[in-house]
C-alpha positions in Angstrom: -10.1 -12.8 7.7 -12.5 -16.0 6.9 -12.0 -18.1 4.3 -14.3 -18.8 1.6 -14.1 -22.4 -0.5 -17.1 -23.0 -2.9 -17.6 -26.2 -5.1 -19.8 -26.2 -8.0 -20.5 -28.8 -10.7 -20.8 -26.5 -14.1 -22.2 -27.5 -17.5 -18.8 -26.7 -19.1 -15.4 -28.4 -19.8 -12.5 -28.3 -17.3 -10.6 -26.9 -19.9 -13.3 -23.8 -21.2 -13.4 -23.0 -17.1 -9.4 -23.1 -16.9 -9.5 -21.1 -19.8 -12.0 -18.3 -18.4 -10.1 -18.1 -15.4 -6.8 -18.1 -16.9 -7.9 -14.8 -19.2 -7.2 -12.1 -16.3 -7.2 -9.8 -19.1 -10.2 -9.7 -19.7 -11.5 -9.5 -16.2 -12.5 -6.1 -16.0 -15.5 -6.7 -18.5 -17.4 -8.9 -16.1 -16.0 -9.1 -12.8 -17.5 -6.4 -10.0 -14.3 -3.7 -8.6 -11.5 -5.0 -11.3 -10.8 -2.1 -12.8 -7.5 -2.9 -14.6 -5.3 -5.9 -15.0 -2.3 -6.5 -16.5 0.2 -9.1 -17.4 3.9 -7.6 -16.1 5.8 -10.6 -17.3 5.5 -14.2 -18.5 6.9 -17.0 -16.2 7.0 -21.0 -16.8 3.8 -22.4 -16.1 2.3 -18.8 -15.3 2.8 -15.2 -15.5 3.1 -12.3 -12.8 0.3 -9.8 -13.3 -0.9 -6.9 -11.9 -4.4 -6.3 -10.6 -6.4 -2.7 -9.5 -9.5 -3.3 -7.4 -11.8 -0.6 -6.0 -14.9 1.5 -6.9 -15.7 5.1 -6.4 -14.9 5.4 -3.0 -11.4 3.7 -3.4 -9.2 1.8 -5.0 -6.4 -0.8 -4.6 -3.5 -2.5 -7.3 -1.5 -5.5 -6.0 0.5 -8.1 -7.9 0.5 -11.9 -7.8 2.5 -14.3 -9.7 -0.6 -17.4 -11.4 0.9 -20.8 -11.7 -1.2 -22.3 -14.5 -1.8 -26.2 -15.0 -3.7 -26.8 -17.8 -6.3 -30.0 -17.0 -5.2 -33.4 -19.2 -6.9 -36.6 -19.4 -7.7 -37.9 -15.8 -5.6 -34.9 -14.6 -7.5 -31.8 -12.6 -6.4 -28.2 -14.0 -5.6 -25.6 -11.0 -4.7 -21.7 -11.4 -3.0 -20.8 -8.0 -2.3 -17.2 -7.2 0.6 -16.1 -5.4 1.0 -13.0 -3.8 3.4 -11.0 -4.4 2.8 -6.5 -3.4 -0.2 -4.5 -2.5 -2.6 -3.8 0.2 -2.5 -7.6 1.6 -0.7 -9.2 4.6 -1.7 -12.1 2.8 -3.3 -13.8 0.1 -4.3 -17.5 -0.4 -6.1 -17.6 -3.9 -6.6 -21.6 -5.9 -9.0 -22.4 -8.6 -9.5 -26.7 -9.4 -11.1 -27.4 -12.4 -12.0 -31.9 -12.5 -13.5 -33.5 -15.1 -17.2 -34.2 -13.9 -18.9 -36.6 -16.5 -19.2 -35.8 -20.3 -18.9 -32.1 -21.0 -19.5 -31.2 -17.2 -16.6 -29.7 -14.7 -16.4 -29.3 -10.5 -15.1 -26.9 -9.9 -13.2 -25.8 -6.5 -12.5 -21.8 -5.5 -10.7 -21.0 -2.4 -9.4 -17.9 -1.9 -8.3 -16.2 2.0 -6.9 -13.0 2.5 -5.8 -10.5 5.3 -5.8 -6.8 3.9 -3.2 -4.5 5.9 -5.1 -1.5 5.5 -7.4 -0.8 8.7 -10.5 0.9 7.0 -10.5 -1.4 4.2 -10.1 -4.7 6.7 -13.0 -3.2 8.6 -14.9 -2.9 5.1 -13.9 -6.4 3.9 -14.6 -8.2 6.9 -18.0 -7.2 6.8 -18.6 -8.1 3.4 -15.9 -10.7 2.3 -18.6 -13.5 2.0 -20.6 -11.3 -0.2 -17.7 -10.3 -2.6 -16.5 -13.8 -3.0 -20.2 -15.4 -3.7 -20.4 -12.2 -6.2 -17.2 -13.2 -7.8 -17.9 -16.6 -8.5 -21.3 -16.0 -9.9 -19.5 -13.0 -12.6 -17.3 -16.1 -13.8 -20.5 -18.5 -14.0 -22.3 -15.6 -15.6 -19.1 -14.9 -18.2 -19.2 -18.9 -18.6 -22.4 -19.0 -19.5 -22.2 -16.2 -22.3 -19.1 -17.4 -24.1 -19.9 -21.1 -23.5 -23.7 -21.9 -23.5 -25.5 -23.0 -26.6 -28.1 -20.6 -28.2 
């Protein structure tokens, strides 16, 4: 499958991005195909948490264990997602979050993945760069109305 890395210098904190990202709960009010997520257990640094994808055509649940730095003074933040079941042969999934002057953040996505399932690799592969742009413009979107000043 291709990759798809994306770096973006955002009006917001490192920590208020970290902390968007972080908040899988609440993914399925603003990101496109997450239907459900939920946290199975709590690790250190991170949690394992399982995710269920799809539309009306289909639909897909896998689980990943998040490792979770939080950024610090002079210190980037990163969410890394681990994969652990579900439709994937593999998933590579990391989120940076640096400091960028006063109040501003760069931030870094990656994410590659290999889906196991012939139709659906067929499907993704034709669309992947698509989905990911449309991912990272729902969390820029979800930034923007929790974060931006009225």
């Amino acid at each position: 499958m291709p990759r798809y890395k994306e770096q973006k210098i955002l009006p917001y904190t490192p920590k208020q991005l970290f902390d968007l990202v972080a908040d899988v709960e609440s993914y399925p009010n603003f990101l496109p195909w997450c239907i459900h997520v939920k946290k199975l257990s709590k690790e250190k640094n991170g949690f394992i948490a399982e995710m269920k994808v799809g539309n009306r055509l289909f639909s897909e649940s896998f689980v990943s264990k998040d490792v979770l730095f939080s950024p610090r003074l002079n210190m980037p933040g990163k969410i890394q997602v681990f994969y652990k079941r579900g439709p994937f042969d593999y998933l590579n999934n990391h989120w940076t979050f640096c400091n960028y002057r006063k109040n501003s953040c760069k931030l870094e996505f990656f994410i590659d993945f290999e889906i196991r399932k012939g139709i659906l690799r067929d499907l993704f592969s034709d669309f992947f760069f698509s989905v990911a742009k449309k991912l990272t413009l729902a969390f820029e979107k979800r930034a923007e109305d929790l974060y931006s000043k009225v």
